[in-house]
Every structure is written in C-alpha cells, then in structure tokens.
PDB file of N, CA, C, O and CB in Angstrom:
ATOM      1  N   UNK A   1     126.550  85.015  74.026  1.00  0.00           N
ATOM      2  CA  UNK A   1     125.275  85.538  74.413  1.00  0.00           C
ATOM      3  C   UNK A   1     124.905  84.931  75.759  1.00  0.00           C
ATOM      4  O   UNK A   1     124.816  83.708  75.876  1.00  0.00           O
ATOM      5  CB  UNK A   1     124.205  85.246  73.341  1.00  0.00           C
ATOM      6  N   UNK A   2     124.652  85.888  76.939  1.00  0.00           N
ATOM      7  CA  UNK A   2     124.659  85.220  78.381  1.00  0.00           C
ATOM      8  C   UNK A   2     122.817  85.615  78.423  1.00  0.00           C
ATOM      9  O   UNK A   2     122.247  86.493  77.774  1.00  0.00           O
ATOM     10  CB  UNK A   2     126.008  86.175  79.892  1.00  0.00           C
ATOM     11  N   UNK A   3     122.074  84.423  79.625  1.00  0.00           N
ATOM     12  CA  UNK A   3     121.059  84.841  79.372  1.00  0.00           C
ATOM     13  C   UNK A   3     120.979  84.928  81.033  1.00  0.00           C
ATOM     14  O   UNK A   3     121.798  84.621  81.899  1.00  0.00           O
ATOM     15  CB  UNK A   3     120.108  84.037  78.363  1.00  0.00           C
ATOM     16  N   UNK A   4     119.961  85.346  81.081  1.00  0.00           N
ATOM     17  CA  UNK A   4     119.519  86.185  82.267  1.00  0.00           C
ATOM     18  C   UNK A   4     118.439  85.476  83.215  1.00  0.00           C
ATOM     19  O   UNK A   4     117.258  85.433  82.873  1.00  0.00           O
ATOM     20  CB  UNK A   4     118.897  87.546  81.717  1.00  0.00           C
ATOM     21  N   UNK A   5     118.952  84.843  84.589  1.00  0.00           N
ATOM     22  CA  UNK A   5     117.729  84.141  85.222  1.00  0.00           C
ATOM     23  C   UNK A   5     116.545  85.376  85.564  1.00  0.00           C
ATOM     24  O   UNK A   5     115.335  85.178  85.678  1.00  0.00           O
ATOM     25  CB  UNK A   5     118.271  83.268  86.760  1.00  0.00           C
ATOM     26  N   UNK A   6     116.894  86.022  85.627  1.00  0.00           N
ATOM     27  CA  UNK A   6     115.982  87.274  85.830  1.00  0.00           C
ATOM     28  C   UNK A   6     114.556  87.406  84.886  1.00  0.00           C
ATOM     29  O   UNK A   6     114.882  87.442  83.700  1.00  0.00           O
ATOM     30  CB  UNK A   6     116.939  88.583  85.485  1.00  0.00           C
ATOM     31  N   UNK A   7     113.345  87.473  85.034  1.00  0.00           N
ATOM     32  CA  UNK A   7     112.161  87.444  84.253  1.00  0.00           C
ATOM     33  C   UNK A   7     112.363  89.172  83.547  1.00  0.00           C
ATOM     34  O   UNK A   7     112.910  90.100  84.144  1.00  0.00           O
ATOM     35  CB  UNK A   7     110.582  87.071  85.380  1.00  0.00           C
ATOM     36  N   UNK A   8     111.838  89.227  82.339  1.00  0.00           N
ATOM     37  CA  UNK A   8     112.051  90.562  82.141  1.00  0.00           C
ATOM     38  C   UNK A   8     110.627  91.227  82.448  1.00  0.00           C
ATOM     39  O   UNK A   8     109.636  90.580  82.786  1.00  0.00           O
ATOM     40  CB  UNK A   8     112.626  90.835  80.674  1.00  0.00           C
ATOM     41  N   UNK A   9     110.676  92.744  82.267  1.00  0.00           N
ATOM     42  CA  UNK A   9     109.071  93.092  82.730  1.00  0.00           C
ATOM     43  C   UNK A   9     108.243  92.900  81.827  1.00  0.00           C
ATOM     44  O   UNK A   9     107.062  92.849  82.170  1.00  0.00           O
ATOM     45  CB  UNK A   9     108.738  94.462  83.135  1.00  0.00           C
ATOM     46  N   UNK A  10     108.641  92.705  80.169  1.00  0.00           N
ATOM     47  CA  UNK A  10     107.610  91.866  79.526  1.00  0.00           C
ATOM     48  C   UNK A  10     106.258  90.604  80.292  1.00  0.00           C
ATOM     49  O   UNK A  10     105.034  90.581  80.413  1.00  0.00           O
ATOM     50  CB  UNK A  10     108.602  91.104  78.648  1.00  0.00           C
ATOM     51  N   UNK A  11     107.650  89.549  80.709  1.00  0.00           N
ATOM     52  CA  UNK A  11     107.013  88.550  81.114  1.00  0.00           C
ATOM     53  C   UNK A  11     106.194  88.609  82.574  1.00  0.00           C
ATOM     54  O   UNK A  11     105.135  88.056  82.869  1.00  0.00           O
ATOM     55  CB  UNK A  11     107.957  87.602  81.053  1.00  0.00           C
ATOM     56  N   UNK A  12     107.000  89.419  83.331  1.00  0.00           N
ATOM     57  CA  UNK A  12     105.608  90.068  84.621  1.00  0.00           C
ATOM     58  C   UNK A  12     105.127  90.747  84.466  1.00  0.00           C
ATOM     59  O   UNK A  12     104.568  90.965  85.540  1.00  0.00           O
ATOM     60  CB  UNK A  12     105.646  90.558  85.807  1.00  0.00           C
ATOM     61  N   UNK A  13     104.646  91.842  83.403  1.00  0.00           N
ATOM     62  CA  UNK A  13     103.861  92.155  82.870  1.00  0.00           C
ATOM     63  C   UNK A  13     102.484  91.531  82.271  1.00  0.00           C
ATOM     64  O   UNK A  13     101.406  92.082  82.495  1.00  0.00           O
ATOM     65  CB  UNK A  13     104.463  92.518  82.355  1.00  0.00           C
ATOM     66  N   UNK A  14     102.575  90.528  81.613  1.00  0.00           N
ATOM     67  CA  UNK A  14     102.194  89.124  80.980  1.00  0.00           C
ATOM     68  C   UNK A  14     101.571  88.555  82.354  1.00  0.00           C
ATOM     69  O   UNK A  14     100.402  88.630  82.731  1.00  0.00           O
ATOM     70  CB  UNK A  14     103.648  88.099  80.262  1.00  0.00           C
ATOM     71  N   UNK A  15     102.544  88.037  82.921  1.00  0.00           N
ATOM     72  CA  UNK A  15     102.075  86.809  84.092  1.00  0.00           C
ATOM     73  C   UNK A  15     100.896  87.874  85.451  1.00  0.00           C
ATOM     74  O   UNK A  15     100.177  87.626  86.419  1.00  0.00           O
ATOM     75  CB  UNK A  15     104.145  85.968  85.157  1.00  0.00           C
ATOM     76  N   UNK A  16     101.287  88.874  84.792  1.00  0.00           N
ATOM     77  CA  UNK A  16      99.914  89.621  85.866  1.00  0.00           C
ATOM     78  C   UNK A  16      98.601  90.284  85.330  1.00  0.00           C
ATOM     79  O   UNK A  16      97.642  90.746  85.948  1.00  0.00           O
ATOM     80  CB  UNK A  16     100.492  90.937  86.725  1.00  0.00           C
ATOM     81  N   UNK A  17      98.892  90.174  83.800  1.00  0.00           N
ATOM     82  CA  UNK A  17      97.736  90.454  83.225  1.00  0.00           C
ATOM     83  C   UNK A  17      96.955  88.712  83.262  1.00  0.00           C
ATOM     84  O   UNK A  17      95.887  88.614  83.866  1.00  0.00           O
ATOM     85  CB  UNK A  17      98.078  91.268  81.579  1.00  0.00           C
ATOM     86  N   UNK A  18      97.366  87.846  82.811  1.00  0.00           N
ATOM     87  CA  UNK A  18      96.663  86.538  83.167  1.00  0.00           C
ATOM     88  C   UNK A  18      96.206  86.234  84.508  1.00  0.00           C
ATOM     89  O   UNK A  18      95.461  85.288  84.768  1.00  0.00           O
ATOM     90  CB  UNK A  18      97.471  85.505  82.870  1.00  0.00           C
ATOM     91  N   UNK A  19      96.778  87.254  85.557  1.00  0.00           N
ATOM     92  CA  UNK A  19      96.441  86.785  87.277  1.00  0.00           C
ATOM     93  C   UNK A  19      95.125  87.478  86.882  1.00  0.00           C
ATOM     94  O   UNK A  19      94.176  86.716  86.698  1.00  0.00           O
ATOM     95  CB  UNK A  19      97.548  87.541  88.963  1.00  0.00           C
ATOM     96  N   UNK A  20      94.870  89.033  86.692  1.00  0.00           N
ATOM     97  CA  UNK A  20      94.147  89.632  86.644  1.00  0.00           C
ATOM     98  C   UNK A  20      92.512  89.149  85.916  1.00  0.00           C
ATOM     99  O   UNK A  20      91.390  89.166  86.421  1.00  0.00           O
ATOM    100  CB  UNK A  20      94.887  90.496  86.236  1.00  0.00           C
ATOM    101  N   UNK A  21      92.954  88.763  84.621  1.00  0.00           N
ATOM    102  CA  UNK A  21      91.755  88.069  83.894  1.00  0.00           C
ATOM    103  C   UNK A  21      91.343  86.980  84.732  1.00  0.00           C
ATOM    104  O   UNK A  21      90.274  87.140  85.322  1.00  0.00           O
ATOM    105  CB  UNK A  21      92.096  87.504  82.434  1.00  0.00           C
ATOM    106  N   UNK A  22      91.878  86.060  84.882  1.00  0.00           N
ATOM    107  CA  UNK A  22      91.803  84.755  86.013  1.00  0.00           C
ATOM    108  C   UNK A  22      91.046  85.250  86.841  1.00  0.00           C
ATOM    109  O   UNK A  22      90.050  84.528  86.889  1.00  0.00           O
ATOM    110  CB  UNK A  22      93.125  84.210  86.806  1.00  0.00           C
ATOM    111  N   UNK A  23      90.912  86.488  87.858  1.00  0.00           N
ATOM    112  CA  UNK A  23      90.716  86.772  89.059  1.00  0.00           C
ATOM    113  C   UNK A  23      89.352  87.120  88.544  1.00  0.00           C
ATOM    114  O   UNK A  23      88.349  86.559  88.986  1.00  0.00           O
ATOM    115  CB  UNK A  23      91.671  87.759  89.833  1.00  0.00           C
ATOM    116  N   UNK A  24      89.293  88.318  87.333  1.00  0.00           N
ATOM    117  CA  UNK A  24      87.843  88.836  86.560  1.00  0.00           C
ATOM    118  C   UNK A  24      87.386  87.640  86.319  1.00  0.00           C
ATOM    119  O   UNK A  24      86.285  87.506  86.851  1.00  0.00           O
ATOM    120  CB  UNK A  24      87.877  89.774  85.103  1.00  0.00           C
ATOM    121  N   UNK A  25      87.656  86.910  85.879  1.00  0.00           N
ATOM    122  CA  UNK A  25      86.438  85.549  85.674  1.00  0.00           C
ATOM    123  C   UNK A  25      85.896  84.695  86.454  1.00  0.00           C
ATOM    124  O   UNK A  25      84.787  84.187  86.286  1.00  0.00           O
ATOM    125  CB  UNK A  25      86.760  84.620  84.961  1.00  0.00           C
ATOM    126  N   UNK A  26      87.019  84.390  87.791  1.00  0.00           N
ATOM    127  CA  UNK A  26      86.398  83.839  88.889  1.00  0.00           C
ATOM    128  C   UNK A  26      85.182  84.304  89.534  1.00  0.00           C
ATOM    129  O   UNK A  26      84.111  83.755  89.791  1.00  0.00           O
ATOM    130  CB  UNK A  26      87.207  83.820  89.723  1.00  0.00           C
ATOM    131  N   UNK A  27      85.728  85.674  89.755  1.00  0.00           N
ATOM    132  CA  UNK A  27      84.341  86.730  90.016  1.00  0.00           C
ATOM    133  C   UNK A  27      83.502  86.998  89.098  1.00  0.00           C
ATOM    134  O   UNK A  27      82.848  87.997  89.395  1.00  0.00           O
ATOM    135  CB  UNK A  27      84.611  88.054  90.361  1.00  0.00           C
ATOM    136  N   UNK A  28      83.161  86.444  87.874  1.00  0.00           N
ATOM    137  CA  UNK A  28      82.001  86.789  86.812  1.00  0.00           C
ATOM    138  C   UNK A  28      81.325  85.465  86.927  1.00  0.00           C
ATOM    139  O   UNK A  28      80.129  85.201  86.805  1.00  0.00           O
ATOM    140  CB  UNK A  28      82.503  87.204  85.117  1.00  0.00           C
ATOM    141  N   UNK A  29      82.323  84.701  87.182  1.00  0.00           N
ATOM    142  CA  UNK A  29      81.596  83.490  87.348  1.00  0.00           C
ATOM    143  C   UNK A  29      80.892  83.226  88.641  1.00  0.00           C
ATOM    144  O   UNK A  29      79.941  82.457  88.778  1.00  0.00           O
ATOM    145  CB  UNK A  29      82.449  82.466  87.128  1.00  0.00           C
ATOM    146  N   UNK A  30      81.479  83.969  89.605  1.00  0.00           N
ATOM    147  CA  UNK A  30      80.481  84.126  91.077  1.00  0.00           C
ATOM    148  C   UNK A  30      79.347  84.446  91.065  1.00  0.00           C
ATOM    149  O   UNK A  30      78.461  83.949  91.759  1.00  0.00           O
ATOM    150  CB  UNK A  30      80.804  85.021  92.002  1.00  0.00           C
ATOM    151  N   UNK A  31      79.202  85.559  90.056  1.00  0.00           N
ATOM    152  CA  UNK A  31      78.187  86.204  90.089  1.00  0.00           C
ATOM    153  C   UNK A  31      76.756  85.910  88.940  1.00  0.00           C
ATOM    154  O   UNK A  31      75.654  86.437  88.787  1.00  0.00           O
ATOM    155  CB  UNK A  31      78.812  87.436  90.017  1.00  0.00           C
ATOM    156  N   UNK A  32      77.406  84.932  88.383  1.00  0.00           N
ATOM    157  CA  UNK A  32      76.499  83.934  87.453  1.00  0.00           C
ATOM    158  C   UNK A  32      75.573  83.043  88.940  1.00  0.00           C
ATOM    159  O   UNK A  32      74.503  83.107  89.545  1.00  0.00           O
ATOM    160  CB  UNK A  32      77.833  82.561  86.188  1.00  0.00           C
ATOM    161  N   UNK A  33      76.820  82.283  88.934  1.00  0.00           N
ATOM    162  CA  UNK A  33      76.079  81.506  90.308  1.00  0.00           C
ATOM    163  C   UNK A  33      74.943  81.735  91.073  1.00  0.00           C
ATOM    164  O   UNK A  33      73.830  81.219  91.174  1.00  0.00           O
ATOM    165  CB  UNK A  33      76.801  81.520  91.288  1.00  0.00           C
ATOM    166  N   UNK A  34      75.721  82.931  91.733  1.00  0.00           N
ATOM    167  CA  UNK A  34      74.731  83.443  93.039  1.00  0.00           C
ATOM    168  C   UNK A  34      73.323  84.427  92.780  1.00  0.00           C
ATOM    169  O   UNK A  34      72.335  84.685  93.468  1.00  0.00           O
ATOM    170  CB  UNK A  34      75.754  84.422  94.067  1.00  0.00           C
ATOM    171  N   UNK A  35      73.893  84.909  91.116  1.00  0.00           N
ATOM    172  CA  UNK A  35      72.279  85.895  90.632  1.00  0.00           C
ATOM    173  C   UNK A  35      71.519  84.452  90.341  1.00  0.00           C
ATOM    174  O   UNK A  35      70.387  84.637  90.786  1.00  0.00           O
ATOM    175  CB  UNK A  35      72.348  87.294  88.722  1.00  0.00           C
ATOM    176  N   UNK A  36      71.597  82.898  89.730  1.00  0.00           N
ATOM    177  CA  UNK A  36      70.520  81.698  89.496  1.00  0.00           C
ATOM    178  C   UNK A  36      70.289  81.838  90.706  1.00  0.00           C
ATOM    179  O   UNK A  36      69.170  82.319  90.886  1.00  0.00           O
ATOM    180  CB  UNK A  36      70.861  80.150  88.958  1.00  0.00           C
ATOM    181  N   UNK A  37      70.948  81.596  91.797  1.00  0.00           N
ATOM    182  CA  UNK A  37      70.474  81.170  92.763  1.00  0.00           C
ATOM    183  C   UNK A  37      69.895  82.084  93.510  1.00  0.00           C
ATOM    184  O   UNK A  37      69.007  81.619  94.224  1.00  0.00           O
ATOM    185  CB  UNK A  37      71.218  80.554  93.303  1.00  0.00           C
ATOM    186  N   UNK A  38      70.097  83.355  93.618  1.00  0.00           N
ATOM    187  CA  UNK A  38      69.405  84.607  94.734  1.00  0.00           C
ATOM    188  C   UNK A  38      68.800  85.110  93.654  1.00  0.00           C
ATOM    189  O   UNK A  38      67.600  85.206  93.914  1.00  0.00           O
ATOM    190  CB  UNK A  38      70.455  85.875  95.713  1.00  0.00           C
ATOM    191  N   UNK A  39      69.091  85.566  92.313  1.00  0.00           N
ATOM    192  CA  UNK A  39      67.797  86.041  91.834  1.00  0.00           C
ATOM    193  C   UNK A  39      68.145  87.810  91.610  1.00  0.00           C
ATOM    194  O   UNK A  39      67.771  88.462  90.635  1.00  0.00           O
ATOM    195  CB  UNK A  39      66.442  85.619  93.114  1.00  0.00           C
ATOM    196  N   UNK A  40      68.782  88.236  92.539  1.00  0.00           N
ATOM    197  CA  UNK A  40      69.492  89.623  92.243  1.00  0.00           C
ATOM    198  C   UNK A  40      70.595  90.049  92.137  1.00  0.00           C
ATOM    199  O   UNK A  40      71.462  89.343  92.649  1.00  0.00           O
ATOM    200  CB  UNK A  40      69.311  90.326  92.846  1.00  0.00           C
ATOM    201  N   UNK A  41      70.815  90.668  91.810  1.00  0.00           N
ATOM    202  CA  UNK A  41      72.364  90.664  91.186  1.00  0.00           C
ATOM    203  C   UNK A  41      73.493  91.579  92.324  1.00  0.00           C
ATOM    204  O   UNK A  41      74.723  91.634  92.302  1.00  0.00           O
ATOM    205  CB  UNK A  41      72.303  91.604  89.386  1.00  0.00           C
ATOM    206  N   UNK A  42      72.517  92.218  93.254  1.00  0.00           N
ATOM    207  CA  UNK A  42      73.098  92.671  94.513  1.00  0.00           C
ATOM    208  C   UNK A  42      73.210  91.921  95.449  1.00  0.00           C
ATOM    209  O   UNK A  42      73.829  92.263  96.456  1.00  0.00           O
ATOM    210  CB  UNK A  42      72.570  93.568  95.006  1.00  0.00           C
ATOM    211  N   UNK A  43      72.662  90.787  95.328  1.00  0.00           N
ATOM    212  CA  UNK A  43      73.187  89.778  96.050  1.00  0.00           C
ATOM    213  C   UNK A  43      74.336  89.102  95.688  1.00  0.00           C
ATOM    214  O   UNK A  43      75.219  88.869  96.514  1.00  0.00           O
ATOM    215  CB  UNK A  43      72.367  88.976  96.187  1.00  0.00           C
ATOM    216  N   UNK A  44      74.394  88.832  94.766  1.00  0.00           N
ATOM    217  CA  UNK A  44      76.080  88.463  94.050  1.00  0.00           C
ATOM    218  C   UNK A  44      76.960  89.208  94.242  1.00  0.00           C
ATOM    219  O   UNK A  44      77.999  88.547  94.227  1.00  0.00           O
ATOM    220  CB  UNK A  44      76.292  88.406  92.618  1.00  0.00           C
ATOM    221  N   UNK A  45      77.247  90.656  94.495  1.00  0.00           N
ATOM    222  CA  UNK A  45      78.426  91.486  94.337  1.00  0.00           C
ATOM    223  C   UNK A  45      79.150  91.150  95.849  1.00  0.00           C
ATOM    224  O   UNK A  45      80.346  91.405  95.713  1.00  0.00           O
ATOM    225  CB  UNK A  45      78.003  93.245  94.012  1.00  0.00           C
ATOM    226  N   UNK A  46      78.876  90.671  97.247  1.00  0.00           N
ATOM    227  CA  UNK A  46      79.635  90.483  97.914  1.00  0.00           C
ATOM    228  C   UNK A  46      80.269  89.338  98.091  1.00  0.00           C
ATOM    229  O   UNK A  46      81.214  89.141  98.855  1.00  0.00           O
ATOM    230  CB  UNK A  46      79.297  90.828  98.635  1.00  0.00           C
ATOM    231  N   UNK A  47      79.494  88.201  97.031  1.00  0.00           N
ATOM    232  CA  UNK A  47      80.329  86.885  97.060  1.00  0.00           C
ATOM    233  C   UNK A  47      81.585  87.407  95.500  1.00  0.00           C
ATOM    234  O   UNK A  47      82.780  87.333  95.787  1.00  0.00           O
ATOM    235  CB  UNK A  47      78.936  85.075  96.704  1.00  0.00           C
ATOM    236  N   UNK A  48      81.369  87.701  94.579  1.00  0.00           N
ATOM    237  CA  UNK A  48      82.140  88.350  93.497  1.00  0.00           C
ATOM    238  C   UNK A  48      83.314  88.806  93.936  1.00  0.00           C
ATOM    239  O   UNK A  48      84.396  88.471  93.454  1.00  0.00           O
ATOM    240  CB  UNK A  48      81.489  89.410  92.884  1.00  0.00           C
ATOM    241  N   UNK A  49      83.086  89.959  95.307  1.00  0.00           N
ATOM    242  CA  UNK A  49      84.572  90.805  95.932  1.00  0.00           C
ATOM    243  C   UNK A  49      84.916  89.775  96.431  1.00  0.00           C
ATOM    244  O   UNK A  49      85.956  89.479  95.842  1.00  0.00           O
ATOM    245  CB  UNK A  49      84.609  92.148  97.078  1.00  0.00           C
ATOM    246  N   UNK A  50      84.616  88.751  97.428  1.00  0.00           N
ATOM    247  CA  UNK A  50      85.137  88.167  97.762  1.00  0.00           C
ATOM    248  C   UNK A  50      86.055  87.033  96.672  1.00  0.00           C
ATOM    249  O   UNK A  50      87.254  86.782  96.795  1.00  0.00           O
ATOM    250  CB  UNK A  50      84.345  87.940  98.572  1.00  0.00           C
ATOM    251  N   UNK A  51      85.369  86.609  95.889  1.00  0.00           N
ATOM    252  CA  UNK A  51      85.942  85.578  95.049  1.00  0.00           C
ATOM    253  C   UNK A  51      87.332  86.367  94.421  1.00  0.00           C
ATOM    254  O   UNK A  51      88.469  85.974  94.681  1.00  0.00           O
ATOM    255  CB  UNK A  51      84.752  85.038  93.813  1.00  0.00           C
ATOM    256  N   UNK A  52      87.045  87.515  93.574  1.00  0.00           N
ATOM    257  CA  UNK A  52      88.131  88.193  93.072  1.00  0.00           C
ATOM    258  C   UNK A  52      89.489  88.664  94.262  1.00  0.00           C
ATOM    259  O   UNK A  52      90.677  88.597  93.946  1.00  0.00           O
ATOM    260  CB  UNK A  52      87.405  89.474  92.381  1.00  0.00           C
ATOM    261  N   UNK A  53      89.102  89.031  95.341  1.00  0.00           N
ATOM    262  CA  UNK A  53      90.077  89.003  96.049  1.00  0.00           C
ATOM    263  C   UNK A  53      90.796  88.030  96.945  1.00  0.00           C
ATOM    264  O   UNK A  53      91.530  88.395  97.863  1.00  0.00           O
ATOM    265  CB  UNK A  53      89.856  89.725  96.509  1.00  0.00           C
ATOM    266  N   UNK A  54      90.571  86.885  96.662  1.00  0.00           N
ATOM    267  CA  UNK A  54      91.068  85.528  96.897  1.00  0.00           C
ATOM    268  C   UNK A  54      91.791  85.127  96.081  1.00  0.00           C
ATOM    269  O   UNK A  54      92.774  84.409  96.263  1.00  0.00           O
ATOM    270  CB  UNK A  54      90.259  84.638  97.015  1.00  0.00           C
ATOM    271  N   UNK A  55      91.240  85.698  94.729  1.00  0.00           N
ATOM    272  CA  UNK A  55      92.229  84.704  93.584  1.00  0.00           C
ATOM    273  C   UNK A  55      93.531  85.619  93.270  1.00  0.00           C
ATOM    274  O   UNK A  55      94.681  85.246  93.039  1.00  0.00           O
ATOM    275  CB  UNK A  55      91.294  84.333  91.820  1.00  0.00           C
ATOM    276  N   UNK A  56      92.919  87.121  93.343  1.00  0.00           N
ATOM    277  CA  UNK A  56      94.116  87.704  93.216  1.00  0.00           C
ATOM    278  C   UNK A  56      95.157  87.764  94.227  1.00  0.00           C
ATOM    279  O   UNK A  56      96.330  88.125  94.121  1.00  0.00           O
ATOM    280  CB  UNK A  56      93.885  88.786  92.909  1.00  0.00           C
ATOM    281  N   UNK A  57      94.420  87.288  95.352  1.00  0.00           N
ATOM    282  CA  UNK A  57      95.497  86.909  96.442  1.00  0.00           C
ATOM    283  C   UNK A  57      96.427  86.290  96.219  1.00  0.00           C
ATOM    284  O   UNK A  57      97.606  86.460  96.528  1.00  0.00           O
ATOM    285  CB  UNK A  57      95.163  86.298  97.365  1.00  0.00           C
ATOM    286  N   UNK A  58      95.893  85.481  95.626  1.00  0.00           N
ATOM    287  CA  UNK A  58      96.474  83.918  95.587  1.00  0.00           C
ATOM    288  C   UNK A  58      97.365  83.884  94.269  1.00  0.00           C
ATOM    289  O   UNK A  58      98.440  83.310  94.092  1.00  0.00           O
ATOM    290  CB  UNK A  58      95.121  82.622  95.478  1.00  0.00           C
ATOM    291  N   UNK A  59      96.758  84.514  93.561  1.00  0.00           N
ATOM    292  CA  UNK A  59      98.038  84.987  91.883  1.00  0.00           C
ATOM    293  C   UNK A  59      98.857  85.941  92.159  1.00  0.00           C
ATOM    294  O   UNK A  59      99.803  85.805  91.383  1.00  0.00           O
ATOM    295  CB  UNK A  59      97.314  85.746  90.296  1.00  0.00           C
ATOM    296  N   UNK A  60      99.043  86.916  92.892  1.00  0.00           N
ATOM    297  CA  UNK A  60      99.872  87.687  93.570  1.00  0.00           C
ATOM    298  C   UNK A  60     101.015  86.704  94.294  1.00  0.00           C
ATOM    299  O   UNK A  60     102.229  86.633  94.104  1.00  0.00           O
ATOM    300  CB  UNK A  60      99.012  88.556  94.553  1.00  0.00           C
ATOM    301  N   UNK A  61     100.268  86.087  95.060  1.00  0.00           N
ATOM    302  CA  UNK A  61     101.562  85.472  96.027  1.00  0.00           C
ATOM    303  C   UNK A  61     102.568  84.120  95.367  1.00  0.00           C
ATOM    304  O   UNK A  61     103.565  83.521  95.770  1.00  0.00           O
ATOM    305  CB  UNK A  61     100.755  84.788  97.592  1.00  0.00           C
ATOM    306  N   UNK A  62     101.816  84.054  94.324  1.00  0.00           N
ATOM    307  CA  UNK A  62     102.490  82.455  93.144  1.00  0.00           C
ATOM    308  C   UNK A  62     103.279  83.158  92.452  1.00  0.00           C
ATOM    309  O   UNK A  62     104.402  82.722  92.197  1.00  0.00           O
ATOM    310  CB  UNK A  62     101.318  81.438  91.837  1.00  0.00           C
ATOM    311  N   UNK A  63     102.703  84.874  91.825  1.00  0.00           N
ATOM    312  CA  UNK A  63     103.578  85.241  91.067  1.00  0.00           C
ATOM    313  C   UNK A  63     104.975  85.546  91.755  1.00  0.00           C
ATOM    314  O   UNK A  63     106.077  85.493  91.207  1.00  0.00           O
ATOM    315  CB  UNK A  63     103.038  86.252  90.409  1.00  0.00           C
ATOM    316  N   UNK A  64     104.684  85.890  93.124  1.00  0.00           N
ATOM    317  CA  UNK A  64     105.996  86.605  94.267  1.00  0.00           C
ATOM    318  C   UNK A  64     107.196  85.281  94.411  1.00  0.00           C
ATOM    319  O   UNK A  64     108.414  85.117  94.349  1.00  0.00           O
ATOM    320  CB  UNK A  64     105.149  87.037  96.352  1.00  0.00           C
ATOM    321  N   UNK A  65     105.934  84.501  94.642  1.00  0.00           N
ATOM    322  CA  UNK A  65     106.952  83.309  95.393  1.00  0.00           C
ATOM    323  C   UNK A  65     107.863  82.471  93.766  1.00  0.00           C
ATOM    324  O   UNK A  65     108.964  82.027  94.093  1.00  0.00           O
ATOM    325  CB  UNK A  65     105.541  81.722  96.562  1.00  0.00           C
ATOM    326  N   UNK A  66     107.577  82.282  92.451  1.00  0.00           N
ATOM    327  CA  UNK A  66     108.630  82.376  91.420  1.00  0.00           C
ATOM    328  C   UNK A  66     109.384  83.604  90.935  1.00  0.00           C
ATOM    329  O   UNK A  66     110.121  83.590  89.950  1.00  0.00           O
ATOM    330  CB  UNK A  66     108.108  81.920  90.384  1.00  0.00           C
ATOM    331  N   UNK A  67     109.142  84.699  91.719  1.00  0.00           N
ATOM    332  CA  UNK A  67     109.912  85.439  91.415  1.00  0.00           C
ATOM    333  C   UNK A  67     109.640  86.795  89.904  1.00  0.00           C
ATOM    334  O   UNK A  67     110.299  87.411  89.066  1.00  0.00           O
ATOM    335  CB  UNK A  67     110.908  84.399  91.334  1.00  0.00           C
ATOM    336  N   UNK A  68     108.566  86.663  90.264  1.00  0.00           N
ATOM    337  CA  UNK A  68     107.791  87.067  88.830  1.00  0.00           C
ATOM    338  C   UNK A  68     107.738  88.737  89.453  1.00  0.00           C
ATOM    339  O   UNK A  68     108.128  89.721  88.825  1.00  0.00           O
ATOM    340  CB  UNK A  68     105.837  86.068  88.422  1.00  0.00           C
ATOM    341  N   UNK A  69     107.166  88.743  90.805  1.00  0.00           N
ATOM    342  CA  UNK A  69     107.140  89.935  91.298  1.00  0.00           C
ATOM    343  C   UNK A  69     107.966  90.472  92.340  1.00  0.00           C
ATOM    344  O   UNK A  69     107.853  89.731  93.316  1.00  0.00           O
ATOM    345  CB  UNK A  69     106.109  90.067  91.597  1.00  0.00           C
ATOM    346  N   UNK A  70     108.310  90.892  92.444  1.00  0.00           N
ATOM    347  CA  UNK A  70     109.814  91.488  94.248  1.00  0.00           C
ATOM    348  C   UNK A  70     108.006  92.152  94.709  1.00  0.00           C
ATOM    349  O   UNK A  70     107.025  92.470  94.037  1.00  0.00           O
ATOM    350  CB  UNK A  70     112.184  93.772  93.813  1.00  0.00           C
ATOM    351  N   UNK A  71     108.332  92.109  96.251  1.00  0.00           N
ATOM    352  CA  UNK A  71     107.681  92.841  96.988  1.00  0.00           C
ATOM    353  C   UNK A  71     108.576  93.314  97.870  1.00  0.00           C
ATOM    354  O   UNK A  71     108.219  94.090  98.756  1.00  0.00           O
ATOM    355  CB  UNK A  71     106.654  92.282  97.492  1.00  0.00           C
TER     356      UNK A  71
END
C-alpha cells in the first residue's frame, strides 16, 4: 500500500472550509467591535470587508504555500 504526498481534495476541501469560517468570524468579530464603539452597524461593514479580506488573504496564501491549493 503506497501513500501519496499529495493532499486529497477531501482535505483541501476541509482546510478551506476552516480558512473560510476563520475569515467569517474575524469579520463578525469586527463588527461587534466597531458597532460598541460607533454605535451603527454601517459603520462596521467597511472595517468587516476589510478584516475578512485580510484573513482570507492570508488563509489562501498558507493554504498555497503547504500545498493545500495549486494556483
């Protein structure tokens, strides 16, 4: 039985649904923050995009660079 260094798409499947949640919570949690502190909740949605697209940046390129994703 030979095994395979190769990730199967199970597991990047997996490792990008956890980037994804990760990324949704960073940004839910932005937007906790910034509605105590501003008070409206349209004030939170441009720190939120921003937060979510940082993290998914950033889980995108961790997943690329082990090999989880080919680009």
């Amino acid at each position: 039985m030979s095994s395979s260094s190769q990730p199967t798409a199970a597991v990047a499947g997996l490792a990008l649904t956890v980037a994804v949640l990760l990324s949704l919570t960073a940004a839910l949690l932005a937007v906790i923050v910034r509605t105590s502190t501003a008070g409206r909740l349209t004030d939170a949605l441009p720190a939120a995009a921003a937060v979510f697209s940082a993290t998914m940046g950033l889980s995108l390129a961790g997943l690329a660079g082990v090999g989880l994703l080919r680009s």
